[in-house]
N, C-alpha and C positions, 0 to 999 in steps of 0.2 A: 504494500500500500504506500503511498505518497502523498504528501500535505504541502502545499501551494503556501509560502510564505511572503508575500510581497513578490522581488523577483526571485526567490531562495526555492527549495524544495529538498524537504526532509522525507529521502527514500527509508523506510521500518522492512526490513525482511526477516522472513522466517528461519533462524539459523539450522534449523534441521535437515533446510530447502537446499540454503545458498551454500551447506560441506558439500554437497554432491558435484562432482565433477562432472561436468558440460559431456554430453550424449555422442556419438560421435556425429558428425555432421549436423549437430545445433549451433548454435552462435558460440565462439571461442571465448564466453565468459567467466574469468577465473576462477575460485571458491574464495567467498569471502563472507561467511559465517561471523556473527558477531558475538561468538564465547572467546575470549580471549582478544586476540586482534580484529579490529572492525575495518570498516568502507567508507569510506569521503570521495565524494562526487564533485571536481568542480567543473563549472563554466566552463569552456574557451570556445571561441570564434574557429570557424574553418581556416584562416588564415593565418592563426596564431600557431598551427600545431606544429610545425615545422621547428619554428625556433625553439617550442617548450622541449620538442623531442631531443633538439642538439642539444639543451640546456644538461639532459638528464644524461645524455651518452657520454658527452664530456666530462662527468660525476662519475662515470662508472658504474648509472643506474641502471639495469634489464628494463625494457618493455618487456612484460610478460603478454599483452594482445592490443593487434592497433588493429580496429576493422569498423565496418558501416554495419549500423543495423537494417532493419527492414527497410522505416523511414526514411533511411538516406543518409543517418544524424553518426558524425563516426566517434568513437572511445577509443582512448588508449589505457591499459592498466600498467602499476607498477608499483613497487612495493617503501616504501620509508622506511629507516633502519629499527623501529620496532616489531616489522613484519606486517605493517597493516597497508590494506588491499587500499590505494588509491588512483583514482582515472579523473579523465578530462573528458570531457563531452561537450560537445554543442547542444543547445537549447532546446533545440529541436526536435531533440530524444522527448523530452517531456511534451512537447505542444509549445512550448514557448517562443 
């Protein structure tokens, strides 16, 4: 489920759901179960992903998955030195 906050949105998943590992040929959405390490979702523009992605290569950070969903709208995942699952999306994943 998801809650619409001004321009914000606060994604709630079901951690039982989100350990299971993506089907083979579903969308390449990492696990990110919220017992332990959680998932932050931000913003960014289709034009912006380029540079966030050299930002993270030249850190020595993995993309663990850059793809377009259905709608068009693309994500990238990757991980913070805690272990917690976070991605960039455009707006458009929501409706916005």
């Amino acid at each position: 489920m998801f809650f619409r906050a001004g321009s914000a949105v606060l994604l709630i998943f079901n951690p039982a759901e989100t350990e299971k590992p993506a089907a083979p040929g579903s969308l390449p959405v990492p696990t990110h179960g919220a017992r332990g390490a959680g998932h932050v979702c931000f913003r960014l523009e289709r034009d912006d992903f380029s540079a966030v992605i050299a930002q993270l290569e030249a850190r020595n950070i993995a993309i663990e998955s850059d793809f377009c969903w259905p709608n068009g709208a693309r994500s990238i995942y990757f991980r913070d030195p805690a272990g917690n699952s976070l991605e960039c999306a455009e707006a458009k994943l929501w409706g916005l």
